[in-house]
RODO-2510 file (C-alpha; in nm, 4 decimals, decimal comma):
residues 113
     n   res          X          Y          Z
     1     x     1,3566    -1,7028    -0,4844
     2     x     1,2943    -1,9304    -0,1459
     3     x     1,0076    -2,0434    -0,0316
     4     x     1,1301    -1,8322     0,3048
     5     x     1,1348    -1,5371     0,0369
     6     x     0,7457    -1,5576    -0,0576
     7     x     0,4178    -1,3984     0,1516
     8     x     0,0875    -1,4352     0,0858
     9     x    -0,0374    -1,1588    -0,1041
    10     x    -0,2711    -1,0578     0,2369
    11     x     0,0786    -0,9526     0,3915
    12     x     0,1314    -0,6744     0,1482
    13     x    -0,2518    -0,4977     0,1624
    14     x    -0,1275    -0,4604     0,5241
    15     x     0,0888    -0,1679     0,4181
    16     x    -0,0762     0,1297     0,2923
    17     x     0,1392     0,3531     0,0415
    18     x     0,0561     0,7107    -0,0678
    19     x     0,1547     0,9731    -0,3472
    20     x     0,3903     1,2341    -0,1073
    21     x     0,4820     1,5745    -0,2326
    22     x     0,8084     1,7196    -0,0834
    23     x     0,7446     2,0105     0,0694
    24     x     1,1240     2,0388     0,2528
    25     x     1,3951     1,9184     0,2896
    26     x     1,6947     1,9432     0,5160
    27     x     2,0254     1,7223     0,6307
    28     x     2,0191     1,6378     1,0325
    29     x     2,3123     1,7465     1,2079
    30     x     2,5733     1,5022     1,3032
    31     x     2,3886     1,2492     1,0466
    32     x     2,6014     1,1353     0,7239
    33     x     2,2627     0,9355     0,5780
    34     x     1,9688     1,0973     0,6916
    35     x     1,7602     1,3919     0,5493
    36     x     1,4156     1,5541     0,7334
    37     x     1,1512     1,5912     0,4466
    38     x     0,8361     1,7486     0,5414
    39     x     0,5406     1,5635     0,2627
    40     x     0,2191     1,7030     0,1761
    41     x     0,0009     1,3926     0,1335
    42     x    -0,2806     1,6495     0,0241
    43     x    -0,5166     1,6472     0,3662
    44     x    -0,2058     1,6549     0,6265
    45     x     0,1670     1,6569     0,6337
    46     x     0,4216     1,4756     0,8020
    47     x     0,7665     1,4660     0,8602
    48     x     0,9361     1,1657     0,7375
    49     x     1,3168     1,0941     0,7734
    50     x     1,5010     0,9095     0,5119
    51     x     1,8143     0,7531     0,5063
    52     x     1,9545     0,8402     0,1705
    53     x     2,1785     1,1800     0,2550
    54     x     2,5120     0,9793     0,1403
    55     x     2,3765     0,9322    -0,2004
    56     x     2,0926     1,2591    -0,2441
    57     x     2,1274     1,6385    -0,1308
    58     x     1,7849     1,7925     0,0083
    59     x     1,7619     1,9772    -0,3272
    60     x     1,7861     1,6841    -0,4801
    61     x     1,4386     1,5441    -0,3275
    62     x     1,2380     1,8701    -0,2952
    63     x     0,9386     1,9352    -0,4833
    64     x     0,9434     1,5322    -0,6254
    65     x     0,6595     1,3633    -0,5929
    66     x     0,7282     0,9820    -0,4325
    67     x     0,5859     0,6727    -0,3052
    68     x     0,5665     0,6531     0,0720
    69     x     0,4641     0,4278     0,3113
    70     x     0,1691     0,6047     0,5880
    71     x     0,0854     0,3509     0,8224
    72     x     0,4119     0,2424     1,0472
    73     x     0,4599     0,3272     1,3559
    74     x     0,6642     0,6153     1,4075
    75     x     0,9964     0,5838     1,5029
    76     x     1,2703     0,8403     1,6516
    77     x     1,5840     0,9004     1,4395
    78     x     1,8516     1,1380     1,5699
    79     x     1,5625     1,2817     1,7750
    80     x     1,3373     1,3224     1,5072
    81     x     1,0018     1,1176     1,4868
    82     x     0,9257     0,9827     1,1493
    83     x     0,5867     0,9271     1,0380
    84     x     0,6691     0,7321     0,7455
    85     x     0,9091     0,5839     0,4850
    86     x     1,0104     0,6691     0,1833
    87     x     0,9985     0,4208    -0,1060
    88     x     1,3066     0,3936    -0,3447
    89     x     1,5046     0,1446    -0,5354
    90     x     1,8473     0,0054    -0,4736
    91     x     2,0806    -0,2387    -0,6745
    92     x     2,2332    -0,4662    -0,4491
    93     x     2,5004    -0,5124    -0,6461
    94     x     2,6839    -0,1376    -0,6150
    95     x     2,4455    -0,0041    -0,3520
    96     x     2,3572     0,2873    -0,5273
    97     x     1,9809     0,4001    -0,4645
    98     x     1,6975     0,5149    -0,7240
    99     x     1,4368     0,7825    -0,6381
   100     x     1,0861     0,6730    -0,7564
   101     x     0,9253     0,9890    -0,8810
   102     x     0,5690     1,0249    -1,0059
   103     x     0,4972     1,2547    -1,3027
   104     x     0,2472     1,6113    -1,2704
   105     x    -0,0574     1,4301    -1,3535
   106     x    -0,0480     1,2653    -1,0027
   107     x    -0,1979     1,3589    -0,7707
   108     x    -0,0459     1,3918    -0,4218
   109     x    -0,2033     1,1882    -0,1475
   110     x    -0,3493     0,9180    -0,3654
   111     x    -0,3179     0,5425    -0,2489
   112     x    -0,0644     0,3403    -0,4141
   113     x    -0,0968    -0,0516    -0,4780
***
């Protein structure tokens, strides 16, 4: 890895990451990649759009419990604000993309670090 590669550690606490349960999920219209999910975080919900629809059907993602990210600023995709992203995995070799669930015994809305 580069040195250009490497933060100090103070750069990640700035992101704070949260146990989501999907709630729904649904494909936007005239979108190939990305999918509305509505999360329960346990005291609110929020509507998060992820960009995984090539690779994942809405059935696919609801009622999974996943890593998400709570504190961007939202941002409008295909007219939809998202108040969030969803955490995942992807090998850069093939491009194919991992969902990160959480087992039961989780419990939704909890921080993650």
């Amino acid at each position: 890895m580069s040195e250009e590669e490497l933060y100090d550690v103070s750069e990640f606490w700035k992101f704070k990451m949260r146990v989501g349960l999907v709630k729904s999920a649904e494909r936007i219209p005239k979108s190939r990649k990305l999918i509305k999910l509505l999360v329960d975080f346990g005291d609110e919900e929020r509507v998060i759009v992820a960009g995984i629809g090539d690779q994942y059907t809405p059935e696919d993602l609801l009622g999974k419990k996943m890593i998400f990210v709570v504190n961007l600023k939202p941002k409008k995709l295909m007219g939809i604000e998202s108040q969030g992203m969803l955490i995942v995995a992807e090998d850069e070799k093939t491009g194919k993309v991992y969902l990160i669930t959480l087992s039961e015994e989780v419990p939704v809305g909890i921080k993650v670090w």
